[in-house]
N, C-alpha and C positions, 0 to 999 in steps of 0.2 A: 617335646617331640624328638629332641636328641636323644635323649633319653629309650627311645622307644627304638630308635632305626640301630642303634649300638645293643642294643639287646635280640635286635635280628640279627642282625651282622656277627656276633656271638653264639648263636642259634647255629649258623651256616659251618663258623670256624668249626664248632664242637662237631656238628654233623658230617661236614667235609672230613677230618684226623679220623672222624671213628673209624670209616673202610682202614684206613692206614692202619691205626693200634689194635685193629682186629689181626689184618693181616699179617702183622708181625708178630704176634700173640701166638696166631694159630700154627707159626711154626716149632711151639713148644708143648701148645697144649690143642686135644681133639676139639674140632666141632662142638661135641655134645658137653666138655667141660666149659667151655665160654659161654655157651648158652645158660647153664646150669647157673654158671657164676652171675651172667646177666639180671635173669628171668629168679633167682633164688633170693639173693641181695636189691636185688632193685624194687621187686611188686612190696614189699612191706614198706620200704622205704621212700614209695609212693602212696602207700594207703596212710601212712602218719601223715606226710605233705598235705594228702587230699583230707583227711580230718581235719589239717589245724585251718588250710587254707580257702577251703570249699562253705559256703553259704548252705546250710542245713534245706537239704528239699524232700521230697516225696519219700514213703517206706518203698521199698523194692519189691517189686512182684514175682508171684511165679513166671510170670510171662517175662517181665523184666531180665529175670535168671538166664531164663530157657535163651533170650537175643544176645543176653550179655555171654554165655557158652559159647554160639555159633561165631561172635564176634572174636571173640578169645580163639579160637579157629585160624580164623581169617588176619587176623590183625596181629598176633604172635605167634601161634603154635606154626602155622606154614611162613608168616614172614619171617621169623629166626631162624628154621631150620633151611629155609631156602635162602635166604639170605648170606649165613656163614657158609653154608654147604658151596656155592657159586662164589661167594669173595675167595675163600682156599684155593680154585679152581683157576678162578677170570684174574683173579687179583685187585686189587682197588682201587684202579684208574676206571675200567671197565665196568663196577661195582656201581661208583659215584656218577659215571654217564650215565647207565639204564635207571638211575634212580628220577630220573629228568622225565621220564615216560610216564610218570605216576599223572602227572596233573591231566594228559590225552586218553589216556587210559580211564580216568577216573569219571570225564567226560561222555565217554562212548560206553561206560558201564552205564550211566544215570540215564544214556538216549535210552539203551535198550531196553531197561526196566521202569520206560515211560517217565523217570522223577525231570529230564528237561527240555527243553525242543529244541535243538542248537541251529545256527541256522547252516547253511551250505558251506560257509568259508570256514567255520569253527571245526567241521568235521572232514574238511580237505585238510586243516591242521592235524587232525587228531590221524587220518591218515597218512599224511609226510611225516608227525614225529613214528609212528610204526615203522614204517620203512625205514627211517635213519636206525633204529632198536633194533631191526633185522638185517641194515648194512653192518652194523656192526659186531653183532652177531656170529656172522659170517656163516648162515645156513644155508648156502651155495654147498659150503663144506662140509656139509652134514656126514661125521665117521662115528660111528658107536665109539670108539676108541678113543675120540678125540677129546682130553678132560678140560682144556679151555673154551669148547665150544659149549660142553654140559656145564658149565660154570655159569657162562653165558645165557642159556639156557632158562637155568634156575633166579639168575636172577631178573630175567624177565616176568616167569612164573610167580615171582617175590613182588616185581613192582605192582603186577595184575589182583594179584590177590590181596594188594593194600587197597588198593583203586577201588576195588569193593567194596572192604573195609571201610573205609571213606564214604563211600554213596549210603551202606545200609546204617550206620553208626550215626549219622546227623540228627534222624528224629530220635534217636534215644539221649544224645548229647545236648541238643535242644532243651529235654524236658528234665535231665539230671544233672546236666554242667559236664563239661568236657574232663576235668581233671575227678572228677569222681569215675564215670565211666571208664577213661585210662585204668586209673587203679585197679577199678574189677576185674578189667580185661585181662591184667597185666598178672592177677592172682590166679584168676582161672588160668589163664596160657599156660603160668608155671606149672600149676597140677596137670594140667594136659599133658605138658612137654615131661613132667616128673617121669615113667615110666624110660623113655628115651635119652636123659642126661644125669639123672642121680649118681648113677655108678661111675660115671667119670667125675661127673663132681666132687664127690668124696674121695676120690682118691688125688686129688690137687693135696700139695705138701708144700703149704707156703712159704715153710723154711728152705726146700730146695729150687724157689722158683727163682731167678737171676733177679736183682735189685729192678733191669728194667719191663721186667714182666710183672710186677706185683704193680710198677709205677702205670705201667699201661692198664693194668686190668683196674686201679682206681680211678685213673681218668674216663673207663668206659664208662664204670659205674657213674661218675658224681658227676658228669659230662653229658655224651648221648642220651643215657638213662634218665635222668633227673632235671638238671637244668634245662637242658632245652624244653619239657613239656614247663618247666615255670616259666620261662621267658616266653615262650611260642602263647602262652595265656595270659599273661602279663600285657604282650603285645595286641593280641586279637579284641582285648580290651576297647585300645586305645584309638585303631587304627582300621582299616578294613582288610578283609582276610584277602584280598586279591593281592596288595598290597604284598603282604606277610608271603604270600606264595611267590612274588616275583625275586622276592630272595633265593630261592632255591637255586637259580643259574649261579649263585658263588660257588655251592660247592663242590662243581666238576673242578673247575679253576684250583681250589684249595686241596683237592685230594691230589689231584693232578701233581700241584708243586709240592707236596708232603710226600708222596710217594717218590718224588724224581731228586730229594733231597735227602731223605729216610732211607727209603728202600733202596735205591738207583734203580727204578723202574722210572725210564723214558715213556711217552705215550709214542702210538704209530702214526703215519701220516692218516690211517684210515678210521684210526680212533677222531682225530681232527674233525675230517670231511662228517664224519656220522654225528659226530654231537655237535657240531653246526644244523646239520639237517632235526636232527631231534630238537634242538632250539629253536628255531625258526619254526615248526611245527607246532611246537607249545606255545612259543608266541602268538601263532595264528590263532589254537584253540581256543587259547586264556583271553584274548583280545586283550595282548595287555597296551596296545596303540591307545584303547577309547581312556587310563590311565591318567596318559600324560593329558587328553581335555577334561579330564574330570577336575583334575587339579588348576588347568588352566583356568577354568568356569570357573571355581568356588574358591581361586582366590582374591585378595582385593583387588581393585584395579585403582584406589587413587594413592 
């Protein structure tokens, strides 16, 4: 079981640095070349993964195709470009808090399209973590002009569009295994995104990139990209996915001290108050209280 909480806890670290070596990345290179770099080197280098390590299941269908596109949509094409587009913008303190929305969000997609019935307190959660996403935000302040609030913005637009990703992606992950699904996803998205980041991509000159930007853009790759869906499956294995999702509160924590060590971005007092508010919301949502008596019950008592 050590074994399994150290491979989440590793999951969080990787996840938490990515906003950071993004961030610091994207002051050398655009948008569309890290994506490019992402989504180019990473979807092959998860379709090997998912051959060696994937248990052989079902032919893929046209219908299969047609879900695994719209997914590729939802789950890369709009979460990288929204995602980097908003981290340039908000920066990575802000980046790693609204990512905290995913689990309320993911929630109040599944009410709406009927997949669960939550009861009244789960979606008083799912409400408080919104509000804390919109204190923080700061759309009081709404200026066309203002590029930390569009930042902001988008990466809301990024957490929401995983959140569905998530709701419609289960019965197909279900019935083909999660780490096969990613790969498709992850090959489609490139083609998708390919129009959009090629030209920047190729124009990357690895010889003129500074030692710690070649260093960064490997950790994205072999880090966010790749390990964590081995670990993140590895784990859901062993453990239950409530569980694995209660990790996720590390990595405001980790981007947070990465960034105010790395970059010298301090957080604000109102980035605090708001991702308090977003935590305790998700906590509501998730019910992660019934957790601690699940473990209580089912463990031994003599």
């Amino acid at each position: 079981m050590r074994r399994v909480h150290l491979a989440l806890i590793t999951v969080q670290v990787l996840f938490g640095l990515w906003p950071v070596a993004g961030s610091a990345v994207l002051g050398v290179l655009s948008p569309q070349a890290l994506i490019g770099f992402r989504l180019f080197l990473g979807a092959p280098c998860l379709l090997v993964v998912a051959r060696l390590g994937a248990a052989k299941g079902p032919r893929l269908t046209l219908k299969d195709l047609a879900q695994l596109f719209g997914l590729a949509i939802l789950g890369i094409t709009a979460n990288q470009i929204l995602f980097v587009e908003g981290l340039r913008r908000a920066g990575p303190i802000n980046a790693s808090v609204l990512l905290l929305i995913i689990p309320a969000v993911t929630l109040l997609v599944a009410t709406l399209l009927g997949r669960e019935r939550p009861s009244r307190l789960r979606l008083l959660g799912v409400a408080i973590a919104i509000a804390g996403a919109l204190a923080l935000v700061g759309v009081e302040r709404f200026q066309l002009q203002d590029s930390r609030l569009l930042g902001n913005l988008l990466l809301v637009a990024n957490s929401t569009s995983y959140a569905v990703f998530l709701v419609l992606a289960r019965p197909l992950i279900a019935r083909l295994g999660s780490l096969r699904v990613i790969s498709w996803v992850f090959v489609i998205g490139a083609l998708q995104c390919a129009p959009y980041v090629t030209r920047s991509f190729l124009a990357i000159d690895p010889g003129a990139l500074p030692a710690w930007v070649v260093a960064s853009l490997a950790f994205i790759l072999v880090g966010p990209t790749l390990l964590t869906y081995i670990l993140n499956g590895y784990a859901l294995t062993r453990v239950e996915s409530s569980v694995v999702a209660v990790y996720i509160y590390l990595q405001p924590l980790i981007a947070t001290t990465a960034a105010w060590l790395v970059l010298g971005q301090k957080p604000t007092l109102r980035t605090f108050i708001a991702g308090s508010v977003i935590v305790v919301g998700v906590g509501l949502s998730s019910e992660l209280w019934k957790l601690r008596r699940l473990r209580s019950a089912s463990s031994p008592s003599g």
